[in-house]
C-alpha positions as CSV (number, residue, x, y, z in Angstrom):
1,X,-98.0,-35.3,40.0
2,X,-96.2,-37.6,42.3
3,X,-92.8,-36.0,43.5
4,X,-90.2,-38.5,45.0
5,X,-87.3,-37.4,47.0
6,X,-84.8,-35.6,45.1
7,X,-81.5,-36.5,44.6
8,X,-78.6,-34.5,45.8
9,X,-75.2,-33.9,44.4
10,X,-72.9,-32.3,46.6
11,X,-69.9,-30.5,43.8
12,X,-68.3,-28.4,46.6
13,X,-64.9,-28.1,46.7
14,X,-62.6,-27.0,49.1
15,X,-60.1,-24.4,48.0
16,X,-57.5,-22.0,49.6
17,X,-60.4,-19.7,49.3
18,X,-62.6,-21.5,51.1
19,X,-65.6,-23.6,49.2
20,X,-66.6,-23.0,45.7
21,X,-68.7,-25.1,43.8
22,X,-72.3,-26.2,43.3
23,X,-75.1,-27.9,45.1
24,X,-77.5,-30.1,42.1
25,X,-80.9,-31.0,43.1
26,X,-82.4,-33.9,40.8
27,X,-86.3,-33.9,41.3
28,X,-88.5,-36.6,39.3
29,X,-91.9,-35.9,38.8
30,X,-94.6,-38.5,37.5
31,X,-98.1,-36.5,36.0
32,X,-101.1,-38.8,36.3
33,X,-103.6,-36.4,34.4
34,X,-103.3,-35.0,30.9
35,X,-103.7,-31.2,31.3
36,X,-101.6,-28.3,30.8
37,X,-99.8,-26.7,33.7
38,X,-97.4,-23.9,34.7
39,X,-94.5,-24.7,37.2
40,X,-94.2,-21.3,39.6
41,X,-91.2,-19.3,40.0
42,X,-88.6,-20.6,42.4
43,X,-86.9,-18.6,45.1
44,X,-83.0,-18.8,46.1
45,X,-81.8,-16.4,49.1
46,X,-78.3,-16.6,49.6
47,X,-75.8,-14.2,51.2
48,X,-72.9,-12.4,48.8
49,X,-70.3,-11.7,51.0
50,X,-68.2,-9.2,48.1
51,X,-71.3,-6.9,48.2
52,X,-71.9,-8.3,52.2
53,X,-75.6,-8.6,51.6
54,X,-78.6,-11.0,51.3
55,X,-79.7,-11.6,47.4
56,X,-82.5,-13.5,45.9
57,X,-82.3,-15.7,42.6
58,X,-85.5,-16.4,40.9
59,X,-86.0,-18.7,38.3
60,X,-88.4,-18.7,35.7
61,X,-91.7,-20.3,34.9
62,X,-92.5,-22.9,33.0
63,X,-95.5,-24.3,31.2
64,X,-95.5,-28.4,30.9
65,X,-98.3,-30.0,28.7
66,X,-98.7,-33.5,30.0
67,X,-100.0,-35.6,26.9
68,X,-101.8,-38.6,26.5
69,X,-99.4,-41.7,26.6
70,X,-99.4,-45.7,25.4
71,X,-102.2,-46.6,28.6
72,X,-105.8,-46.9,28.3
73,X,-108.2,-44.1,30.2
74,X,-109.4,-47.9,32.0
75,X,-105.4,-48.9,31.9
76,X,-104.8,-46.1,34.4
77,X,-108.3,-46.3,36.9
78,X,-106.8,-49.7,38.1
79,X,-104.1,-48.7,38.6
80,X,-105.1,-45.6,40.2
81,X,-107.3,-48.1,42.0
82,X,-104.7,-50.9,43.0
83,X,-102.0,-48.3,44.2
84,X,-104.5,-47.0,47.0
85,X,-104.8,-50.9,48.1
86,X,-102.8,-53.0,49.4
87,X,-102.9,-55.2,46.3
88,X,-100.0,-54.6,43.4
89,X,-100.7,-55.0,39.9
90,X,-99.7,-58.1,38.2
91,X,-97.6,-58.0,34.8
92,X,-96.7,-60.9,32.7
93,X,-93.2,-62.0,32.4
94,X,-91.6,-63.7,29.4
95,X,-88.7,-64.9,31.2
96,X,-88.3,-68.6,31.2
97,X,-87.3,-70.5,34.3
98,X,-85.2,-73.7,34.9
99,X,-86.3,-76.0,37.5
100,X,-83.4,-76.0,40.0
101,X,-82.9,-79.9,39.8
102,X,-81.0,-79.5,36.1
103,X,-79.4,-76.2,36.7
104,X,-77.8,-77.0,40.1
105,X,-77.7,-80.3,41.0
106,X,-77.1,-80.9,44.3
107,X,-73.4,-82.8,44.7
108,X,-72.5,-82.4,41.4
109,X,-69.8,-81.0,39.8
110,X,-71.4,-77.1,39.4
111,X,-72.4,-77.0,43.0
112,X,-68.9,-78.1,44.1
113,X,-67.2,-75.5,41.7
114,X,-69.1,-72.6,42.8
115,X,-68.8,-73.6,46.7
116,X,-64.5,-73.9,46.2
117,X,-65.2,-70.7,44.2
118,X,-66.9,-69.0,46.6
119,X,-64.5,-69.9,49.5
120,X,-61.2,-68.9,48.0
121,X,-62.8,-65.9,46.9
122,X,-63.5,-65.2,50.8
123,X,-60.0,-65.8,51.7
124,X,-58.9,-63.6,49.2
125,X,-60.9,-60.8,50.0
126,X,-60.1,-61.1,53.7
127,X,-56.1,-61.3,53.2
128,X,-56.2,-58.2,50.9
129,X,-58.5,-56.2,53.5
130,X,-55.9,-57.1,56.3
131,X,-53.3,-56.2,54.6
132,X,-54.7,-52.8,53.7
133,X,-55.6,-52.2,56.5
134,X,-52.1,-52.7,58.3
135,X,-50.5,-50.4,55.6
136,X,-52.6,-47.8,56.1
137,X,-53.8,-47.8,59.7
138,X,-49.9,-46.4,61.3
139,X,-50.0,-43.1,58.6
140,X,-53.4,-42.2,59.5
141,X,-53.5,-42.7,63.1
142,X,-50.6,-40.4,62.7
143,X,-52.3,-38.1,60.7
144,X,-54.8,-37.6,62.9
145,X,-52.7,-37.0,66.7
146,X,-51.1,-34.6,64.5
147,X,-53.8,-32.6,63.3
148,X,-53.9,-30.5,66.4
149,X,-50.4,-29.9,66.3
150,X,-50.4,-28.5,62.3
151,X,-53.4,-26.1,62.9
152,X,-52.0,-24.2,65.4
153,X,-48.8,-23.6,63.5
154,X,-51.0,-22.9,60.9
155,X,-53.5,-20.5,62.5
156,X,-49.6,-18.6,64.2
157,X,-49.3,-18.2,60.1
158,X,-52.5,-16.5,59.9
159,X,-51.9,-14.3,62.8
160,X,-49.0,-12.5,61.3
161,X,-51.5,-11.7,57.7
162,X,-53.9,-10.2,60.8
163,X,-51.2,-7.8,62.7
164,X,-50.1,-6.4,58.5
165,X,-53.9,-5.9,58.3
166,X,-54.2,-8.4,55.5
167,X,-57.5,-9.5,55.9
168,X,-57.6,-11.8,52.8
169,X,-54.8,-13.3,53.3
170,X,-56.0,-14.0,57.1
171,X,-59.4,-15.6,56.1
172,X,-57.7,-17.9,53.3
173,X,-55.4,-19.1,55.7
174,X,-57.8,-19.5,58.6
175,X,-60.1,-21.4,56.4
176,X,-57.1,-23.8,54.8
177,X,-56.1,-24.3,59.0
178,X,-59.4,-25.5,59.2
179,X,-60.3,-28.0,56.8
180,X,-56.8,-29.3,56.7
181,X,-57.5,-29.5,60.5
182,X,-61.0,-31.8,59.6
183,X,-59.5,-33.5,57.1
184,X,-56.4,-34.5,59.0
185,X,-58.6,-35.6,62.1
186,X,-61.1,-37.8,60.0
187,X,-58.9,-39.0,57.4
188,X,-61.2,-37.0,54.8
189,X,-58.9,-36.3,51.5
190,X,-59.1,-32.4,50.8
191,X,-61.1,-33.0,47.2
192,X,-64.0,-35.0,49.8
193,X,-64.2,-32.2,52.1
194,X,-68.0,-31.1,51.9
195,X,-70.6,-30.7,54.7
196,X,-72.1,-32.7,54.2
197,X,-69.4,-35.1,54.5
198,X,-68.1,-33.6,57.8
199,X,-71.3,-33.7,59.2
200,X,-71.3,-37.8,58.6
201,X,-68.0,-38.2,60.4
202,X,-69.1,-35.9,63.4
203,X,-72.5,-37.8,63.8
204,X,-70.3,-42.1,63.3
């Protein structure tokens, strides 16, 4: 099999009791022999903190019969052959191309359209980015020299669920502190809170 890098979907959320959601792994695999084959139990550990102990999620195995496809036995030696050169295989095109000269003409009127095109699209773009950014750049600067500022009233809240011996109540509200407190600082909107996210913003 070749395995290629899988792709990750972070579908954590931030909530007031902390982060729920689910982490999606996407792996693609490519077989290269016909044979059958049994994919190996997998192994989760992950820490329950209602029972306050370490668990392990197995999944189950899976048998995958890889069958002859539309390729030759020869088809697939050169390949096999080519991809450990330097050399990549050559495949036939039926796309038809237009030699430049009756397409584009230099001067005329097609070249001149797309080059006005193209610079009033420009000045569009650039007017609308400035004047985004000057809306929004005073309320998040302000956002974040405030962030400081909200999370300690918040984590005074928090104090008085700690002195009734509310413990729940304590976390949620020491965790809600916290992420407002990220995503005040780093302009992050709660719903884009992940940690992967925060670690981006820490690392820029």
């Amino acid at each position: 099999f070749d395995v290629y890098s899988p792709k990750v979907t972070d579908e954590t959320k931030v909530t007031e009791q902390g982060v729920t959601g689910r982490m999606v792994y996407d792996y693609t695999f490519v077989p290269r022999v016909v044979d059958r084959y049994t994919l190996e139990p997998m192994t989760f550990v992950y820490f329950d903190p209602d029972k306050e102990e370490y668990r392990t999620a197995r999944t189950e195995s899976y048998a995958i019969e890889v069958l002859q496809g539309t390729r030759s036995g020869e088809d697939y030696a050169r390949s096999e052959e080519l991809r450990r050169s330097d050399i990549r295989e050559f495949r036939k095109s039926d796309t038809a191309l237009t030699p430049v000269g009756e397409a584009f003409w230099w001067g005329g009127w097609l070249y001149w359209t797309s080059a006005v095109l193209m610079v009033l699209s420009a000045m569009l773009v650039f007017i609308l980015l400035n004047k985004y950014q000057a809306t929004h750049a005073d309320a998040g600067l302000r956002r974040s020299k405030k962030a400081g500022t909200v999370a300690v009233a918040r984590l005074k809240g928090a104090k008085t669920y700690l002195d009734r011996n509310d413990r729940s109540a304590f976390y949620a509200e020491v965790t809600k502190a916290l992420f407002n407190y990220v995503a005040d600082k780093f302009g992050l909107q709660l719903a884009d809170l992940s940690r992967s996210n925060i670690e981006a913003e820490c690392l820029a």
